[in-house]
Each structure stands twice: as structure tokens, then as C-alpha cells.
C-alpha positions in Angstrom: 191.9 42.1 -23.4 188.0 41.4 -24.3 187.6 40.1 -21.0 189.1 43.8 -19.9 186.8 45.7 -22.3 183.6 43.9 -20.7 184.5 44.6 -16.4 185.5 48.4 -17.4 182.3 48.6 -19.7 180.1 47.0 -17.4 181.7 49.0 -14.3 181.2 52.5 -16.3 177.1 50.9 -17.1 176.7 50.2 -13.2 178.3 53.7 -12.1 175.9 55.5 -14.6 172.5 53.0 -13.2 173.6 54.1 -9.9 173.6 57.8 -10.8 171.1 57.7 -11.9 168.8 56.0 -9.7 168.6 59.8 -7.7 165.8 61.0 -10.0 162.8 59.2 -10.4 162.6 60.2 -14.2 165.5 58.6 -14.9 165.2 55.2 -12.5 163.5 52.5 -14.8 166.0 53.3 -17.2 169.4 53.3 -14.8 167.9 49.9 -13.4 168.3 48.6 -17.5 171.9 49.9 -17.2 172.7 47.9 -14.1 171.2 44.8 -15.0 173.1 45.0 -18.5 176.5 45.7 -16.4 175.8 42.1 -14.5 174.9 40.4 -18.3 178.1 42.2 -19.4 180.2 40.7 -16.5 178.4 37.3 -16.5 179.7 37.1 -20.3 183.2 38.7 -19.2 183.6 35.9 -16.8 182.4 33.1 -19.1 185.1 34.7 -21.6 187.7 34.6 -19.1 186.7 30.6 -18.3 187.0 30.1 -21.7 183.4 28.8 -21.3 183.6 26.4 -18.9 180.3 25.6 -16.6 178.5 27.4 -19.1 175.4 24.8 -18.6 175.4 25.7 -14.8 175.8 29.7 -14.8 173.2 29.5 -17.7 171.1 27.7 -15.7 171.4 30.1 -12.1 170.7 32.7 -14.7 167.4 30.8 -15.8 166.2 30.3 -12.0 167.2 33.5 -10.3 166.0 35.4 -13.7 163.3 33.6 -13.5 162.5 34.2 -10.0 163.2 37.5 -10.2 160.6 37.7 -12.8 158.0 36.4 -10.9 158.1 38.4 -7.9 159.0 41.7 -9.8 155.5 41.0 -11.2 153.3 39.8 -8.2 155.3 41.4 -4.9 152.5 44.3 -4.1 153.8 47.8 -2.9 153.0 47.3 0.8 155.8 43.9 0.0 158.1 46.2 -1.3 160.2 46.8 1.8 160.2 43.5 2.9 161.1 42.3 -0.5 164.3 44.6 -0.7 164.8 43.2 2.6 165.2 39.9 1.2 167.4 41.0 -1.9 169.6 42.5 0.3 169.6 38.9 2.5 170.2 37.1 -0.8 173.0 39.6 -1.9 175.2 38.5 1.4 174.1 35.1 1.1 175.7 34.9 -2.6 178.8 36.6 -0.7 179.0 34.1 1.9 178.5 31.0 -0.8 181.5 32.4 -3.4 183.8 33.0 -0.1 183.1 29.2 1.3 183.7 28.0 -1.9 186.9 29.7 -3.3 188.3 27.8 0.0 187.9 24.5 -1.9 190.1 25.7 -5.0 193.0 24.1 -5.4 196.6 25.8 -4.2 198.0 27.9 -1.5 195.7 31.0 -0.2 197.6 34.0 0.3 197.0 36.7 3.5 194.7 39.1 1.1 192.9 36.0 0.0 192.0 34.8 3.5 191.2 38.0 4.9 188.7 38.4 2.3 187.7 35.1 2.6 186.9 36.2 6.4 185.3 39.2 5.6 183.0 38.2 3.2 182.0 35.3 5.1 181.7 37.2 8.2 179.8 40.4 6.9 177.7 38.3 4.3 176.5 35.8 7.1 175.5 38.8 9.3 173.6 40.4 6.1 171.5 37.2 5.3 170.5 36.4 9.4 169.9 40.0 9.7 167.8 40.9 6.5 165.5 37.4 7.3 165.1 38.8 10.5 164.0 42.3 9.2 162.0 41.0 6.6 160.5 38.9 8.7 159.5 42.2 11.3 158.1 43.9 8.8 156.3 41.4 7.6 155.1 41.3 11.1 155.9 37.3 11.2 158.1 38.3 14.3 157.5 41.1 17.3 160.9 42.3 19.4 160.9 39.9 22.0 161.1 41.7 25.5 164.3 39.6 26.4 165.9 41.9 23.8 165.3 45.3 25.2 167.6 44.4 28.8 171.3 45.4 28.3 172.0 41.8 28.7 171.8 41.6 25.1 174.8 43.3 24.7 176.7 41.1 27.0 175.7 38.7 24.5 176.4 39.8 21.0 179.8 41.1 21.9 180.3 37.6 23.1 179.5 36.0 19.8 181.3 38.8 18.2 184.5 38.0 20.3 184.0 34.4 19.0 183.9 35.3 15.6 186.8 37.2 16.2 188.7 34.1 17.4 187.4 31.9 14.7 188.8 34.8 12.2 192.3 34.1 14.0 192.2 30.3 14.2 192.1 30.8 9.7 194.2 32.7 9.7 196.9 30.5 11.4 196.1 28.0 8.4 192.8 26.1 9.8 190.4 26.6 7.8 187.9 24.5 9.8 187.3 27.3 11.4 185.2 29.0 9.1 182.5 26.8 10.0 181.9 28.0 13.6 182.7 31.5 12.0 179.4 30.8 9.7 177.3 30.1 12.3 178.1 32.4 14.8 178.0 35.2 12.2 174.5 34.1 11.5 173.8 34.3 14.9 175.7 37.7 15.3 172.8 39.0 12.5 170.0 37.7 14.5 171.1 39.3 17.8 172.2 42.7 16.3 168.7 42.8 14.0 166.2 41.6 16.6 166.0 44.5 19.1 165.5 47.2 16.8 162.1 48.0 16.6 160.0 49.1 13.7 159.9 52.7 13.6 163.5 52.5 13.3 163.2 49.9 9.7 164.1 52.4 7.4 167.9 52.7 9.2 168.4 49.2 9.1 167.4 48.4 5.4 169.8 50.9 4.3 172.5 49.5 6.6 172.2 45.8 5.4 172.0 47.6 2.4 175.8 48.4 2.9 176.7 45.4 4.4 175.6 43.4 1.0 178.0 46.0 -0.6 181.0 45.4 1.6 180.2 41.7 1.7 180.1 42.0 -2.3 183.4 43.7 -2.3 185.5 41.3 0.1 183.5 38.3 -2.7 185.4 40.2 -5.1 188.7 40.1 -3.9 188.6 36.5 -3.4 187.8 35.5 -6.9 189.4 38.7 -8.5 186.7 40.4 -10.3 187.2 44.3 -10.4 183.8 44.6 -11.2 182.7 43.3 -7.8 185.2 45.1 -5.9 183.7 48.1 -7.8 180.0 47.5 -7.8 180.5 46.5 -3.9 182.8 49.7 -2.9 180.2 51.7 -4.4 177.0 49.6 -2.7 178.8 49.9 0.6 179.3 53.8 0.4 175.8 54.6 -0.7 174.2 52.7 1.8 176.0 54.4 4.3 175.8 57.6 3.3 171.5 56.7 2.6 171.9 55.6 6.3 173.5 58.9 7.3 170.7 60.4 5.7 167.9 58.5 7.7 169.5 58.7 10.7 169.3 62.6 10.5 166.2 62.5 9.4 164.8 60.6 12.2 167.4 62.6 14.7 168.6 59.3 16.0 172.3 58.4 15.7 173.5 54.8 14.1 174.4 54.0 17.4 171.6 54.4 19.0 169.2 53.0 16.1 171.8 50.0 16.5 172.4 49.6 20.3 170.1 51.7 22.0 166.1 51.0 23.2 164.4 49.5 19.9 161.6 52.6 19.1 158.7 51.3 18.4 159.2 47.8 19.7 156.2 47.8 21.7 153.9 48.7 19.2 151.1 46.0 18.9 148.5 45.6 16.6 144.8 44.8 17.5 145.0 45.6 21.1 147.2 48.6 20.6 144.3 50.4 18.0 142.0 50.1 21.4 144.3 50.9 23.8 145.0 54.5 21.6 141.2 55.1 21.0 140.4 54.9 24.5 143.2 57.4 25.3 142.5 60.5 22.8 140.4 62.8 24.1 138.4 65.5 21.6 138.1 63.7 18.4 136.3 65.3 15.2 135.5 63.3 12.4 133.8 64.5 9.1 132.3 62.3 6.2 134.2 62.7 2.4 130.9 65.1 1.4 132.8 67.7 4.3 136.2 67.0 3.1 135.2 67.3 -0.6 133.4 70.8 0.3 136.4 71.9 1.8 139.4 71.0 -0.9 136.8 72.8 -3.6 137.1 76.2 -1.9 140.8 75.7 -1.2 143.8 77.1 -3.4 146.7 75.3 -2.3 146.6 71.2 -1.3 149.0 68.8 0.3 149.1 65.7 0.0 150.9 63.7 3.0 151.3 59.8 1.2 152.4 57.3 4.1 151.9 53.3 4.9 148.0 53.1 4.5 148.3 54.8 1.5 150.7 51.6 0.3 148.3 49.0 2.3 145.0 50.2 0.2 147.0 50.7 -3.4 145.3 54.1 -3.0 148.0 55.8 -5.5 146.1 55.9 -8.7 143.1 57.3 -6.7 145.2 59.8 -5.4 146.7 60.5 -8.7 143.0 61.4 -9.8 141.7 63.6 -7.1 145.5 65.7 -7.8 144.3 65.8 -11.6 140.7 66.6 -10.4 141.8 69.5 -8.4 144.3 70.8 -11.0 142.0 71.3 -13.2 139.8 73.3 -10.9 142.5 75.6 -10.5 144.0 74.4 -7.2 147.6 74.1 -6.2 149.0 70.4 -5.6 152.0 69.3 -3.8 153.0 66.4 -2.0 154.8 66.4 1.4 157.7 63.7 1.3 159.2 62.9 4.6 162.4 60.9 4.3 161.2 58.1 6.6 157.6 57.5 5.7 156.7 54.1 4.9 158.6 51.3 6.0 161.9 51.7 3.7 164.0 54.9 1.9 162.1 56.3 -0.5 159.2 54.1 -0.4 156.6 56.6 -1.4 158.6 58.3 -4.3 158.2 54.9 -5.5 155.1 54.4 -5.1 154.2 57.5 -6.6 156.2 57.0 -9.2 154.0 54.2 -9.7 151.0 56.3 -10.6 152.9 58.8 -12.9 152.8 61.8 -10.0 155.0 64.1 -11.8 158.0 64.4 -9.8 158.5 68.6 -9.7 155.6 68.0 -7.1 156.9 65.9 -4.7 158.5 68.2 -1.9 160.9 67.0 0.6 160.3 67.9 4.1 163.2 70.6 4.6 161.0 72.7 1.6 157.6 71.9 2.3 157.8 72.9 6.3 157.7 76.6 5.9 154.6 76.0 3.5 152.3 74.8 5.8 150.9 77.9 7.3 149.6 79.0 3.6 148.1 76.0 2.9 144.4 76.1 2.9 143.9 72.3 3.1 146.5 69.3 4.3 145.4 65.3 3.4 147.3 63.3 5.5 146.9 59.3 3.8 147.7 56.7 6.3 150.8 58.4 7.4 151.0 58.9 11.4 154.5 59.0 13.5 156.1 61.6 10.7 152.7 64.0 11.3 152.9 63.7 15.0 153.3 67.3 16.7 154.7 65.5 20.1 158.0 65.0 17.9 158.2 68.5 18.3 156.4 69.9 22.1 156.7 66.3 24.3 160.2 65.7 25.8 158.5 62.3 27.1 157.5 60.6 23.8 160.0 58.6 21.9 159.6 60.6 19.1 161.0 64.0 20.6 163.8 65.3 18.8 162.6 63.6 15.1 162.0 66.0 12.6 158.5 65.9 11.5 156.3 67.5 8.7 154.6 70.6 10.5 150.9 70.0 9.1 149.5 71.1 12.2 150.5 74.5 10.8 147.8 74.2 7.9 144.6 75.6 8.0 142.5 72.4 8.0 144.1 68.7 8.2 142.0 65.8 7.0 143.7 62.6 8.5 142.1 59.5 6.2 142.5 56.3 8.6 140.9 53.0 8.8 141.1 53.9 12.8 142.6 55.5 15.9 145.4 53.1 15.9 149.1 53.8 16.7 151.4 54.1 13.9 154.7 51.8 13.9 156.0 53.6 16.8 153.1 52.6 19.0 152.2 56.0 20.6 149.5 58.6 20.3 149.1 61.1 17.5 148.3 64.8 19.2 147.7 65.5 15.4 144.2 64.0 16.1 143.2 66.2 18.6 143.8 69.6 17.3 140.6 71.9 16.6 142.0 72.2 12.6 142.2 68.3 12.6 139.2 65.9 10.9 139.5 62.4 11.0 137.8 61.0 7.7 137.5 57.0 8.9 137.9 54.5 6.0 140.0 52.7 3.8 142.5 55.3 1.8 141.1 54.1 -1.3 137.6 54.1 -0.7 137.9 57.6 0.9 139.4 59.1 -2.0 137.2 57.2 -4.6 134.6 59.0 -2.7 136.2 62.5 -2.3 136.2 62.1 -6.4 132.8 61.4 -6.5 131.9 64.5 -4.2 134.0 67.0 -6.1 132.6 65.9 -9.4 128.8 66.3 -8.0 129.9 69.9 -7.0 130.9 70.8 -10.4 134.8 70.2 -10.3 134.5 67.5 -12.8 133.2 70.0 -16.0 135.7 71.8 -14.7 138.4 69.6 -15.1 137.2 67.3 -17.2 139.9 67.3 -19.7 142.4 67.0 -17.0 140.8 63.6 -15.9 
């Protein structure tokens, strides 16, 4: 009965962290809820043991707490993707382990047993390879090998994934050596299904393995029996899925073609690529911050566009004072929020977040669209493939189709870049061309340090000083 009390409380405390993990107001405090549901089935299942292995699960509590510590402190904002990347690896790795190792318990294994037994194996070996390998893209350890992009490919992962298949059959028939062939050719499955898909296209695929941790948590928990697994997995599963739905239409791109089609954004290289897009824009006008400051003084209504450089230069306390600077001069802040920007779901709310940006002002891209042609002054930080206007008026670019934010509808855009480079899609920005458009070159932090320094010299500051 106690042990009963703990998996329904702790399921009811992980429903409630996962609801609400929707608002940012309420996210620190639903992220204390879910890790007290794990304590509370950690203690359920010591209860249930009647204590036994205490020393070791106290101990995997002491390392991976520990660990967990350590990189919740030091793991910079531009990490986080790749970071959640690697949770999500871990989370089908633990899968895979508790699966391999219920095979070792003494007694008979029913049908339900081994088919979860296969399923967690199968889907949490295809979560680890496949979140090392995204992780590892992100981090830009790894490019999409050219190999990858041929329809060969598929000949080959179906192969492996008719292997698997016949390694599922062969335990099923009572040999259990077979799981070990299943393991590695489920690892290999990950690698080959992860590997084409190019960068633009991250966002998808960390909210897919996101899932797959889920259902690989799920089948974990019908093996050893915890309801609260099965629970907490069922409901992992659905909500990346439906978070995948959700960047899929965002980006206009179906889960099949993010999944088997030509990896967008695969191509885009660093270094060579910035020179190769310089050379290829045309008109180009660039303004210093004195320009830029002149122009957000006389404006009434500002927008904010956050995006990757924005992460890179831990610009989001500098922003959060220019938005304080100008609110106190009377002008009208917002912040455009484009479902895909940065390089995972909902990485600039978080980073945001981060520097207390109240969240009534961060305005999804559905709302913030038809707002654009009343807006006096657009800054566009680092972001560059969800600004692009050839998403929107060039059938030939790879982008066509995806819904962008519309700030080529403002009355002045200030895009603040270290550079004419691509963005992770690897292909020109018409944004940079247009005769609104200013490019103010430079670091996101430095350029807004500096924009803070101009405004205050024009008189903003005694303004607004008790907003600062």
C-alpha cells in the first residue's frame, strides 16, 4: 500500500511538472515537482525491495546527482541544445541498460515481457546512437557526410532495420542471444537515420528523440513493472510528438521529409561558407550603433528578433537593458518568437527567461506577423534563416514554403551580425539587401552595450533612469 501511495503520488507530481512546464512563470517550479516525483519513486522502489541495494541506488543517485549538478551549473546557453541532446541519449541508454538486464533475472519471461524487452532495447539503442550523433552535429564535431544525401542510404537503413526485425523474431522464439546483434544494429540504425539530416532541420529531431526516450522509458517500465515509468514514458512519448508536430508545421516540412528526405541545411559550412555569401550579396548598407541608437530613440514601437548569436555572445542581459532603457523612454517593446529559432524548441524563451524578460512580451510568430508594418524599428539579433524573405518569394531556395517572421514589413530592420555568413541553412539572406535593411557588424553583445551607451548620451537614460 505505501509503495502504492508513493507511484500514484509521484505520477500526479510529474503530470502537474509537465503542465506546467508550458509557461515560463511557472517552469523552475514544475522542474521541482518532477524531480521530487523521481525521489518519490526512487523511495517507492527501495520500499518495495524492502531496501535491498540501497548502497548502490544511493550511490547512482550521488554520481548522476552529482553530475547533473555540475553541468546544470557550467553548460553555457549556446550548450543547451546539445546538452538536451545528450539527456535525451542518456534517457534511452538507461532504457536499453534496465531492458538488458531484466533478461538476467531469474525465471521464465512471459510474451509482454519480451516484447518490451525488445522494444525498449530496440527504441532506447536507436535514442542513444542517434542523440550522440545530434549532439555531436550541433556541436559541430560532425558535418553530413555527402555519402548520406544519395538514396543509397535508404537501401541501407531499411536493411539494418529488417535485421533488427529478425533479431526481434529470433527472441522471441526463446533465444535470447539475439539481443545482442539487436543492440548493435539498433545503434547502428540511430546513426544512419540521425546522420543525413542536416542542421536547419535540429529542432525536429531533438523533439523526436525526445519521444523516443519516452517510448523507450515506457517499454523499461513494463519490464520491471513500475506504473510510474509506464506513466511518465506514455506521457514523454506523446508530448514529444505532438512538440514535433508542432515544429514540423512550423518549419512547413513534414516528419517524413525532415526524416527521409534531402537533409536542409547539410551543406552549410562554416569559414568558407561566410566568404562565399559575402561575395554573393549585392547592395549592402551598414550603419554604426550611434545610427541605430538615433533611430530606436525616435521610434514608438520595437521588436526584438532574439536568435543563435544572440545565445553565442550571452547578449540576453544586454538586451534585457536596452528593452528597460527604451521602456522608460516611452517606447513600445516586444519580442518576435519564431518556433524554430535557435537550435532546439523553445530555446530563446529560455534564454530569455534567463534575463527575467517578462513573458506577456514574448510574441509568437502567428501574432507578431501582422505587426510588422506598424513597427517603426525591427532588431534582428543573430537570427538569420527564420528572417529570410526568400521563404516566402523564391520557389528555388530550400527554405520556400517555411513560415518566416515578416520583418521585412517593418519600417527600418537593423540586423546585428558578427558578418555576412549563412545561417544553419547555408543560403543567402535577401533580408540584407533590402533598402529598409542596416547591417550593424559586431558581436550581439558588444553592439547592444554600445546601443546603451548611445541612447543614454542622447538623453534616454534621465529618462529612464529609474527603469534601469
Amino acid at each position: 500500500m505505501n509503495q502504492l501511495l508513493l507511484d500514484l503520488s509521484a505520477v500526479l507530481l510529474l503530470a502537474l511538472g509537465l503542465r506546467g512546464l508550458a509557461k515560463l512563470r511557472t517552469a523552475r517550479m514544475a522542474n521541482g515537482l518532477a524531480a521530487l516525483a523521481i525521489g518519490l519513486a526512487v523511495v517507492g522502489l527501495l520500499v518495495s525491495q524492502g531496501l535491498a541495494g540501497w548502497p548502490w541506488m544511493l550511490g547512482g543517485l550521488a554520481v548522476g546527482g552529482g553530475i547533473g549538478v555540475v553541468l546544470a551549473l557550467r553548460v553555457p546557453m549556446t550548450a543547451m541544445p546539445e546538452t538536451v541532446a545528450l539527456f535525451n541519449g542518456c534517457g534511452g541508454m538507461a532504457s536499453l541498460l534496465v531492458a538488458l538486464g531484466a533478461v538476467g533475472l531469474p525465471g521464465p519471461m512471459g510474451l509482454l515481457a519480451t516484447v518490451s524487452v525488445l522494444a525498449s532495447v530496440l527504441v532506447g539503442s536507436i535514442t542513444f546512437s542517434g542523440s550522440l550523433v545530434a549532439m555531436a552535429k550541433l556541436q559541430e564535431w560532425l558535418d553530413t557526410p555527402a555519402w548520406t544525401q544519395r538514396q543509397a542510404r535508404h537501401a541501407v537503413n531499411i536493411t539494418l532495420a529488417l535485421a533488427c526485425l529478425a533479431c526481434c523474431v529470433v527472441v522471441v522464439q526463446g533465444q535470447p542471444w539475439g539481443l545482442a546483434p539487436l543492440t548493435v544494429l539498433a545503434l547502428l540504425l540511430g546513426i544512419g537515420l540521425t546522420l543525413p539530416i542536416g542542421g536547419a532541420d535540429m529542432p525536429v529531431v531533438i523533439s523526436l528523440l525526445n519521444s523516443y526516450s519516452g517510448v523507450a522509458a515506457a517499454a523499461a517500465g513494463f519490464v520491471v513493472g513500475s506504473a510510474l515509468l509506464i506513466v511518465a514514458g506514455a506521457m514523454v512519448g506523446a508530448a514529444g510528438l505532438i512538440l514535433t508536430q508542432v515544429m514540423c508545421t512550423a518549419m512547413n516540412r513534414s516528419l517524413t521529409s525532415v526524416l527521409f528526405g534531402g537533409a536542409l541545411g547539410a551543406s552549410a559550412g562554416a569559414g568558407s561558407g561566410e566568404k562565399k555569401e559575402a561575395e554573393s550579396y549585392g547592395r549592402i548598407t551598414s550603419c554604426s550603433a550611434e545610427e541605430c541608437a538615433m533611430a530606436l530613440e525616435q521610434a514608438e514601437r520595437v521588436v526584438f528578433v532574439p536568435g543563435y548569436g544572440l545565445a553565442v555572445a550571452q547578449a540576453q542581459h544586454s538586451l534585457r537593458e536596452l528593452a528597460r532603457l527604451l521602456e522608460g523612454h516611452g517606447v513600445e517593446v516586444s519580442y518576435a518568437i519564431h518556433p524554430v529559432a535557435g537550435r532546439m524548441p523553445g530555446h530563446m524563451n529560455v534564454l530569455l527567461a534567463e534575463a527575467d524578460v517578462p513573458y506577456d512580451q514574448l510574441v509568437e510568430m502567428d501574432v507578431i506577423n501582422p505587426e510588422f508594418p506598424r513597427t517603426d524599428v525591427v532588431i534582428v539579433l543573430g537570427a538569420n534563416d527564420v528572417v529570410n524573405p526568400q521563404a516566402k518569394n523564391d520557389p528555388s531556395s530550400p527554405l520556400f514554403g517555411m513560415p518566416v517572421l515578416e520583418v521585412d514589413q517593418a519600417r527600418s530592420v537593423y540586423v546585428v551580425k558578427r558578418g555576412l555568413g549563412a545561417g544553419y541553412a547555408g543560403i543567402k539572406n535577401g533580408l540584407f539587401e533590402l533598402p529598409q535593411t542596416a547591417m550593424v557588424f559586431g558581436d550581439a553583445k558588444a553592439v547592444l552595450n554600445g546601443l546603451i551607451t548611445e541612447l543614454r548620451g542622447l538623453g534616454v537614460g534621465k529618462k529612464a533612469l529609474a527603469a534601469v
